[in-house]
C-alpha positions in Angstrom: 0.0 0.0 0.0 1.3 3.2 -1.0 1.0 5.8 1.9 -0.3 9.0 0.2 -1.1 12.4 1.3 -4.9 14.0 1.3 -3.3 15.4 -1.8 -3.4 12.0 -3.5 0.9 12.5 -3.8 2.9 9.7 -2.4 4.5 10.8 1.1 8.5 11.1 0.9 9.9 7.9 1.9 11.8 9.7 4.5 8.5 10.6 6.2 7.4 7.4 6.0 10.4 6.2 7.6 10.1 8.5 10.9 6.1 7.5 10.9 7.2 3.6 11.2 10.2 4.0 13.5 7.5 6.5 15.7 5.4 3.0 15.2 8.2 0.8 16.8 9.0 -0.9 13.6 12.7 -1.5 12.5 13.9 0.8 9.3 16.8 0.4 6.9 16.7 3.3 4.6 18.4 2.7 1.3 20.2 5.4 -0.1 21.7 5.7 -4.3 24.8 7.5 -3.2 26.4 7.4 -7.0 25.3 6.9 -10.6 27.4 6.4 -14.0 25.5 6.3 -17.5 21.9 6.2 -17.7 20.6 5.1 -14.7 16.6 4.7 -13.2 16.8 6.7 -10.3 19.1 9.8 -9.4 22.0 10.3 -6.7 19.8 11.0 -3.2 16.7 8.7 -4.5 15.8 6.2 -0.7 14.1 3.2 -0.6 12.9 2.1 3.3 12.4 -1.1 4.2 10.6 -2.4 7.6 11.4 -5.7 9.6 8.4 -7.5 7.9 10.1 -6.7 4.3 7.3 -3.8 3.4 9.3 -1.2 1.7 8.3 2.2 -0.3 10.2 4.8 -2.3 12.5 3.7 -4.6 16.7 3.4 -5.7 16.0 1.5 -9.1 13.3 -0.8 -9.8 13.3 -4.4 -11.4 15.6 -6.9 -9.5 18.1 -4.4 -8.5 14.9 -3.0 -6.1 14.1 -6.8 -4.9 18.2 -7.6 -4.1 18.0 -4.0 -2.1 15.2 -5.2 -0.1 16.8 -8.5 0.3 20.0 -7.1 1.7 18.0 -4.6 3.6 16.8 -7.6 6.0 20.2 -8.8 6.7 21.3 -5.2 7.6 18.3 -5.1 10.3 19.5 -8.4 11.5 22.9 -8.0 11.8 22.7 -3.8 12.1 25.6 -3.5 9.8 25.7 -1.3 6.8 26.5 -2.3 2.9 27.5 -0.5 0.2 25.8 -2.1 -2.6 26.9 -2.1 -6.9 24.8 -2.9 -9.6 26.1 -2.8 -13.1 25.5 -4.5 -16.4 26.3 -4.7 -20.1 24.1 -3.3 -22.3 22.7 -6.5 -24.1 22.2 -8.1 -20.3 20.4 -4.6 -18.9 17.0 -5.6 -19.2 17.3 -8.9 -17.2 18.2 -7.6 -14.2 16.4 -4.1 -13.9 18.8 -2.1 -15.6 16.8 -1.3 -18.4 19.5 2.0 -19.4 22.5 0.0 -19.2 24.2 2.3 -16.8 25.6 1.7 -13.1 24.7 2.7 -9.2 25.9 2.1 -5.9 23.2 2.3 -2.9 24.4 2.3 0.6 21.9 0.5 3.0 21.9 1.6 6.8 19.1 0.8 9.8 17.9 3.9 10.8 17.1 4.4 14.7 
């Protein structure tokens, strides 16, 4: 579910992020701290993630978003960051979620 405002606009993720830690949940906020080429989403683009894997925002989309969310849980387990690099060739791009062929590194932290 995609938490919106009375607007109808999707809330920033970071917003959402302070509502669920105010709610007790556990938050990793991920983070695309560098971009080369084309790439989905821009430098400063977050994805949170909660304990029970919900997540909302966005860093990429495709498989590159579902291995975020994936990592995301084993940062909230173990509470260590991860600096995370996706990169493919061009013919190989749309497999994985890279549609433009270009690069990114997110960095993945537990907030709180």
């Amino acid at each position: 579910m995609l938490d919106q405002t009375q607007s109808g606009e999707p809330l920033d993720p970071l917003m959402t992020a302070e509502d669920w830690m105010k709610e007790g949940r556990d938050v990793a906020i991920a983070t695309v701290v560098e971009t080369w080429g084309s790439a989905p989403r821009p430098v400063g683009s977050h994805l949170i993630i909660d304990g029970e894997g919900h997540f909302e925002g966005s860093v990429s989309g495709g498989c590159v978003e579902g291995a975020v969310v994936a990592e995301a849980a084993d940062v909230l387990s173990d509470g260590k960051p991860r600096m995370l690099e996706f990169g493919v060739a061009d013919e190989t791009a749309w497999q994985v979620g890279l549609s433009c062929g270009g690069r990114i590194k997110v960095y993945v932290e537990r907030l709180g």
